[in-house]
N, C-alpha and C positions, 0 to 999 in steps of 0.2 A: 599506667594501670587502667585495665578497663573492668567493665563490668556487666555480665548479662543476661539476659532472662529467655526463657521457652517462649520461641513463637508461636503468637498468640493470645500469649497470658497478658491479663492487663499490670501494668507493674503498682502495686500496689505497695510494696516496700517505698520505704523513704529513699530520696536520695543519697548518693553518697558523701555531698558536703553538709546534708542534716546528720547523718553517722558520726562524722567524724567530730560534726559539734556536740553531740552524744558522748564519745568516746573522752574528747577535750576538756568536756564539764563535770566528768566521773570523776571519782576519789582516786589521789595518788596512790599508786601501790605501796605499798608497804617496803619501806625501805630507799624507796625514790628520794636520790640528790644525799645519800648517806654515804658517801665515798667511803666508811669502812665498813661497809655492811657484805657478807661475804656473796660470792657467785653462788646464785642460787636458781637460776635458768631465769627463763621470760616469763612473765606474771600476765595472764590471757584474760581479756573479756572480749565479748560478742557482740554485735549486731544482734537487739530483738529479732529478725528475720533469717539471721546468719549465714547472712552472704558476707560478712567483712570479719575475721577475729583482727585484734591490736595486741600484740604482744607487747610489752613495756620493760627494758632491762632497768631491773634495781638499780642497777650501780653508775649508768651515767642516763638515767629517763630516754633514752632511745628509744623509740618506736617502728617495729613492726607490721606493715601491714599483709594479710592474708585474704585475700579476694579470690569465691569463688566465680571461675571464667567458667560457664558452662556446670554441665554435671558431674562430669570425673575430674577435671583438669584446676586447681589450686594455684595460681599466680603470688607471688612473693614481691613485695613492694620492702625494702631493706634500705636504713639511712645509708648514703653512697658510703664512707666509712669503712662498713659493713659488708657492702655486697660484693667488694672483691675476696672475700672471702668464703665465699657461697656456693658448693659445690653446683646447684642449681638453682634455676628462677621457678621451674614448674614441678609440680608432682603431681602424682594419682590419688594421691587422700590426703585429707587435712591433717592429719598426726605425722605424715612422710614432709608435708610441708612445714610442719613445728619442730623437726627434729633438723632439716636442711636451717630454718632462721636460727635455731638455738647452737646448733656448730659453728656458725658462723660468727657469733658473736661469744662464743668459747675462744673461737682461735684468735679473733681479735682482742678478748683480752690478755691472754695467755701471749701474744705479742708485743702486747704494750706494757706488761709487766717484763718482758728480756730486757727492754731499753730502758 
């Protein structure tokens, strides 16, 4: 997973392993570790600076990560699990990139409920 900035600009955002202890120290979502809590997509918070969303699934606390690479281009960080189920790793906007992490962890549960 990379991460990066306009040359030039001084980077002024926090690191990305202060984010993610950001992210790690926030309030569980709502319904996290409730195994019967129903599919109800990925639960998002942000980066103050929002270069990184976290999506978090309900139903088994997996986490999502969505790093913007540049301006247009959205990088998809997905527990291994998950990401062979991932039609892509990149998109052109962040909601194309919420919708590729949330399919994916559809189709993975929708798998593990056949078996």
């Amino acid at each position: 997973m990379t991460f990066s900035h306009a040359s030039g600009a001084l980077m002024l955002e926090p690191s990305n392993q202060s984010l993610m202890e950001t992210f790690n120290n926030g309030p569980p979502p709502p319904g996290a570790g409730d195994e019967c809590a129903p599919a109800a997509g990925l639960s998002y918070r942000e980066a103050p600076d929002g270069s990184v969303t976290m999506g978090t699934d309900p139903l088994s606390g997996q986490v999502v990560l969505i790093v913007q690479n540049g301006d247009d281009c959205w990088e998809i960080a997905l527990p291994p699990r998950i990401s062979r189920f991932a039609s892509s790793e990149r998109e052109a906007s962040l909601a194309a990139a919420k919708q590729v992490a949330e399919a994916a962890f559809g189709v993975y549960w929708a798998r593990r409920e056949k078996t």
